[in-house]
N, C-alpha and C positions, 0 to 999 in steps of 0.2 A: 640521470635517473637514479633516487638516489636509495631506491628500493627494489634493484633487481641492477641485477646486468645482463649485459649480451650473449656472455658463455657460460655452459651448464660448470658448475665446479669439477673439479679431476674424481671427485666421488664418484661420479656417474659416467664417465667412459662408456659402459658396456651399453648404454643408452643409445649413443649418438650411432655407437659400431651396428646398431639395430635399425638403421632409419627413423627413431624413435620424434627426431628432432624434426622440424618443419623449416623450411631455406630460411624464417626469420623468429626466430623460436628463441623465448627471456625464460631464464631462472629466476624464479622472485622469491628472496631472501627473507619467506613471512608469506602468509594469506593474501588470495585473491578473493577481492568483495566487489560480487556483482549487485549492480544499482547502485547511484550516487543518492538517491532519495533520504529522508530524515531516518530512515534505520540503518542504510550505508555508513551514512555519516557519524552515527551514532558509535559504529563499529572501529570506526576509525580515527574517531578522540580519543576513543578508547587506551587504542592500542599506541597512540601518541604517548598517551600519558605514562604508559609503560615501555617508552623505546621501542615497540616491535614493528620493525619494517612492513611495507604492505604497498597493494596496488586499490585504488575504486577503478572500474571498470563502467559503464557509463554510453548508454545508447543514444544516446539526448546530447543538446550544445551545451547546455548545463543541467547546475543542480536542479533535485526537486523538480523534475518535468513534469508530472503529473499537477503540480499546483500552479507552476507557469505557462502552462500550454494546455492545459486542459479541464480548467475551474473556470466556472462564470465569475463575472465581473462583484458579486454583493455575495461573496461568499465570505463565512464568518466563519471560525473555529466554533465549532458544534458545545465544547466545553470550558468550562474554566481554563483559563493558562498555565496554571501551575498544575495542570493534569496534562499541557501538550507539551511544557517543557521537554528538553532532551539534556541527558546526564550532563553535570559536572557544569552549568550554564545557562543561569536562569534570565525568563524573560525583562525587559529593560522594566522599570518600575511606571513609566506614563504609557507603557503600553495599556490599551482598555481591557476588562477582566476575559471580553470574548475578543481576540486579534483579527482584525481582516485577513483579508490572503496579502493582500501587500506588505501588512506587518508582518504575517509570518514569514514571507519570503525574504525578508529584511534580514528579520532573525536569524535563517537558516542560512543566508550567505554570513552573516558577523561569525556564527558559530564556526565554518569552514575553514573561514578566516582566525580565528582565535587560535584554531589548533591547525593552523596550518594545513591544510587536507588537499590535494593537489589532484580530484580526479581525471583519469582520460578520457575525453569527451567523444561523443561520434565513434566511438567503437562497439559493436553489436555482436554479446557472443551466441557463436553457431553451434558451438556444442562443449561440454564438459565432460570427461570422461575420468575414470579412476583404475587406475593399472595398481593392481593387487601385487606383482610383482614385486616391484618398487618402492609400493606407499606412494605416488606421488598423483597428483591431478593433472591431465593435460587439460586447457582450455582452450580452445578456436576461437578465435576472433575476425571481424572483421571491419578495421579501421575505415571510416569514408571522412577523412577531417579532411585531407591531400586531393591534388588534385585526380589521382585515382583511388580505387580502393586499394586497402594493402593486405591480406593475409598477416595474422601474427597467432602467434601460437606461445601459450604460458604454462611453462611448468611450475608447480608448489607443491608444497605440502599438506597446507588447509584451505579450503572454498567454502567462503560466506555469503548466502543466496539471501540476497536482501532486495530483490525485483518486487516484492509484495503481493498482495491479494489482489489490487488493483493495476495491474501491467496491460492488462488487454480491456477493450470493450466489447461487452454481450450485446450483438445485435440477433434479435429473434428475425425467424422466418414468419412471413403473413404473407396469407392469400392475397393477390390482388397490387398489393404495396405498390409495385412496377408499373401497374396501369393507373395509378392515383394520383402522378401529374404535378403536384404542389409540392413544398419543400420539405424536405427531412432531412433531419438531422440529431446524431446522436446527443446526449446532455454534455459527453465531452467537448464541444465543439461552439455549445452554446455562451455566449459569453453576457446578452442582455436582451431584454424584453424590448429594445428600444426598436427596433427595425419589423416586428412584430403589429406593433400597434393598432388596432380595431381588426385585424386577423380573431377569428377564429381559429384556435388551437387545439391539437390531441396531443397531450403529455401522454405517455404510455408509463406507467408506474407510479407507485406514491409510499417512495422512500425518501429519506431527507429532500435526495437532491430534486425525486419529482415535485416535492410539495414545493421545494425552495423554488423551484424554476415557475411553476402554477404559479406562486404567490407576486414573484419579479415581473412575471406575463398581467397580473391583475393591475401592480404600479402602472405599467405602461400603456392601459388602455387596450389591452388583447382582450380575447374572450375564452378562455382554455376550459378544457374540459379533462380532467384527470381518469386515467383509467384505474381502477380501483378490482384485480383481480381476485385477490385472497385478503385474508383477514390481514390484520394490521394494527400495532400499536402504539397509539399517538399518544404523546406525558405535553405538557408544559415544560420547557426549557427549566425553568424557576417556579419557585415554590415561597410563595412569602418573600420574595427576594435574591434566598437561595436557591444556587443550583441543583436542580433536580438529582444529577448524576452525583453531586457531593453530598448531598444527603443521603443518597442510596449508600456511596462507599460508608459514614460516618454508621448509617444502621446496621449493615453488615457485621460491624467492627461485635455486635452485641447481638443480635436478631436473628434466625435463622433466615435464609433466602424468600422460601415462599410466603415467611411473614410481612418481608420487606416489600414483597411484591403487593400483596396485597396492601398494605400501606399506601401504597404508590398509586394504586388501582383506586384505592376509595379517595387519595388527594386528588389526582384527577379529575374522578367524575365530581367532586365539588369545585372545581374551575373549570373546566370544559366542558361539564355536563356530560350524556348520554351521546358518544361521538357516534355511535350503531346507528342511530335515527336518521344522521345522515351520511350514511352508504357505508360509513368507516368500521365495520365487525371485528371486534376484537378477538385473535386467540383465544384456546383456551388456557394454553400455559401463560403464565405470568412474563411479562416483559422481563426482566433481567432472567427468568429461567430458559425461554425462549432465546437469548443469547448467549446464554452458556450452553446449551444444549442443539443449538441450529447456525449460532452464529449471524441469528439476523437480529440486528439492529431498529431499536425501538425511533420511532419519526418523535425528534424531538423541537414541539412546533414553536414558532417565533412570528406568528401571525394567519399563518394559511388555513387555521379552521375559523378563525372569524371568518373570512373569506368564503367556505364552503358553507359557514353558517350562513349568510349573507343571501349566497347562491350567485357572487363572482364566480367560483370556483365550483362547476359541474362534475358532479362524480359520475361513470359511468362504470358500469358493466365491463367482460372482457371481452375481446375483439375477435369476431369472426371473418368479415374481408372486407377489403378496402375495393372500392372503382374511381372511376375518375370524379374526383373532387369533394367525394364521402369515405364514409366508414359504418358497416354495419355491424351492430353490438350483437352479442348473445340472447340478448332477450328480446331482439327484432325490431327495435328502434334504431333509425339509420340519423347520421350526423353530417350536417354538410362543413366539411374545413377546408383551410387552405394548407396547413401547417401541420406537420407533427415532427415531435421531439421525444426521444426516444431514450427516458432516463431509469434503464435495463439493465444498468450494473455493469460491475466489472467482471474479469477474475485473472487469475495467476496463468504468468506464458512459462511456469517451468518446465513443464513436461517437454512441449516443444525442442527444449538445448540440455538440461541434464536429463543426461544416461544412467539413471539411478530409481531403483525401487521400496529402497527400506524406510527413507525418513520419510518423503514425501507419497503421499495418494495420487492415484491418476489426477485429481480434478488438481494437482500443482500445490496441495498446502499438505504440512506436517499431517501425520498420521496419527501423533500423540497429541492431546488436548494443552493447554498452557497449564500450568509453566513449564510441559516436560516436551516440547516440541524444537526446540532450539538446538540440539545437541544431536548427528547422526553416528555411521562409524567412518573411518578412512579419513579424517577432519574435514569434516563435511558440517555445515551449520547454518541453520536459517535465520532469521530476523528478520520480523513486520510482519507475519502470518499466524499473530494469538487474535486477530477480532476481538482487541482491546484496544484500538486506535493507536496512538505514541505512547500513553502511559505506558502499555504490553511491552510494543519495540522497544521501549528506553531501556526494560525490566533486563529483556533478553538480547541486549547487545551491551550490558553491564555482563552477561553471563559468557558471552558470548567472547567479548576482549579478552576478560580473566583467564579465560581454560586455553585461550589459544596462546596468550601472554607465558601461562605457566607451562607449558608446554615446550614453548620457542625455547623459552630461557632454560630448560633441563636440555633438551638438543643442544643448544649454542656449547654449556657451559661441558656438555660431552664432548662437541669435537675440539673445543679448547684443550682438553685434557689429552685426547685423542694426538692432535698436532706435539704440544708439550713432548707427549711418551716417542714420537717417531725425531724429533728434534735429540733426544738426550740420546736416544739409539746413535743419530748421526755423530754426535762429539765424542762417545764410548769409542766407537768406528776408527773415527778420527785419530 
């Protein structure tokens, strides 16, 4: 292991004389970064690229679990590539300007592989703690790769929480659900519209991934019906060409916000027309102000309001209860399905494992908005949690390597000095 070893250094004596140490408890010589996903990873070219030892830690059999185990089948990188890029290694040049998931997952093992990145797979941590004492992180773990589980327990000095906004799925509670008999399933789970086919469907939500999954249900001859609870801001992917979201960065550069929004707002409704008319109410805040200030993300569409234009794609009301083999709306029209899909969001499992209240909020994300969320006290540090997709993570796991980089190397280059001054004591001695 070539980032820790099995016994605490002679510094820490008064540790072990404490019970401090667990029967199979590592010193890791540099940060521990929990999540192998694209901002783990991100963390740990990083610090490749500056020598600083380190562990990924890593619940999953591999990298990026979230896009291997729990993306449908026709999913496509939301934006330009050179906005998913991740530091220091860019995408291959015949890759297409929006990557599938296969491509990206391509990508994201070459990148691992480039910088060498070696995470521990199948280990799941129980809990992270911070001893003021000390200065040091304990973390619990618990390894299932072996044939049994194994207890391990990691000491350091810095913890990188790179699990993301997306670790868990939000399944809501509904009346009824249990007595409704047909299949459900979350949007994690869903992989294609193909087993679906002439089903009538209830998508419950119409954010990216509800529309996308509506829209793959409509290729395959389904009959969905999307639930449309609150307002909601649908753009065109592209605009004359361009990407919607690279023109918003390019006006920024010169525009104030609400100007750009509104820009956006009147390019839309001349390509998509009055989305309101059918079912789809806009906010009042502007789309890009709405995700700076809420974090929700504008439905950037790729076919699914033709669709709803059409009237493939039924918009409904929000749900008041389900019985066998329906769903009654709020506004008292009932739906006969056999299906529902349940594309309800994520969120963050921090709370859960770190014991910690000052960087992160109960709901598991930074408490400071970006860019100043990345940084806590005790070397504590997040990355993946600005709701700025990969561009954000790259931003602050550039931030991220550096402070901990600079850090390690004034430690190291101390106890070098440190050792030196007890060596020249011993030959005075002598």
């Amino acid at each position: 292991m070539s980032s820790c070893c099995l016994n605490m250094p002679n510094m820490f004596p008064t540790l072990a004389s404490e019970a401090f140490l667990s029967s199979r408890c590592i010193w890791v010589n540099g940060p521990v970064i929990v999540g192998a996903g694209p901002s783990g990873l991100a963390v740990g070219a990083g610090l490749k690229n500056q020598g600083v030892p380190f562990i990924i830690l890593e619940r999953a059999n591999c990298i990026a679990s979230l896009w291997q185990n729990r993306t449908y089948d026709r999913l496509k990188l939301h934006l330009p590539k050179q906005f998913c890029q991740l530091p220091n290694f860019p995408f291959p040049e015949d890759f297409p300007e929006y990557p599938t998931k296969y491509q990206f997952i391509s990508y994201l093992e070459s990148y691992t592989k480039h910088f060498d990145i070696n995470p521990h797979f199948n280990e799941t941590v129980q809990s992270a703690n911070y001893n003021a004492t000390f200065g040091l992180w304990r973390v619990k773990t618990i390894a299932t790769g072996g044939p049994n589980p194994i207890g391990v327990e990691y000491i350091c000095r810095w913890l990188v929480v790179a699990t993301g906004e997306n670790a868990e799925k939000v399944v809501p509670e509904f009346e009824g659900l249990q007595d409704f008999g047909g299949h459900v399933t979350h949007a994690c789970d869903y992989k294609s519209g193909q087993s679906y086919s002439g089903e009538r469907v209830l998508v419950v939500g119409c954010g990216n991934s509800g529309m996308e999954v509506s829209l793959d249900l409509c290729n395959h001859n389904a009959n969905p019906s999307m639930v449309v609870r609150s307002s909601v801001h649908v753009l065109p992917r592209e605009v004359l060409g361009k990407s919607t979201f690279e023109l918003a960065v390019s006006m920024m550069k010169w525009l104030p916000l609400w100007l750009v929004d509104k820009i956006l707002l009147i390019l839309t409704h001349l390509i998509l027309g009055n989305t309101e008319k059918y079912g789809l109410k806009r906010p009042r805040v502007g789309p890009l102000e709405l995700k700076n200030s809420a974090g929700k993300t504008p439905v950037l569409d790729i076919g699914a309001f033709q669709k709803i234009r059409s009237g493939e794609i039924k918009i409904v009301p929000g749900i008041k209860k389900f019985s066998r083999g329906r769903v009654e709306l709020v506004n008292g029209e009932t739906l006969e399905i056999e299906s529902v899909i349940l594309a309800t969001g994520y969120r963050s499992n921090v709370p859960s494992w770190l014991k910690e209240n000052e960087l992160f909020s109960s709901e598991g994300v930074p408490k400071n908005p970006f860019p100043n969320g990345w940084k806590g006290k005790g070397g504590l540090y997040a990355v993946g949690f600005t709701r700025r997709g990969l561009s954000g993570a790259s931003l602050d796991a550039i931030s991220v390597a550096h402070d901990i980089a600079k850090s390690w190397k004034e430690e190291t280059k101390q106890k070098k000095k440190s050792m030196a001054a007890r060596h020249r004591r011993c030959i005075s001695h002598f």
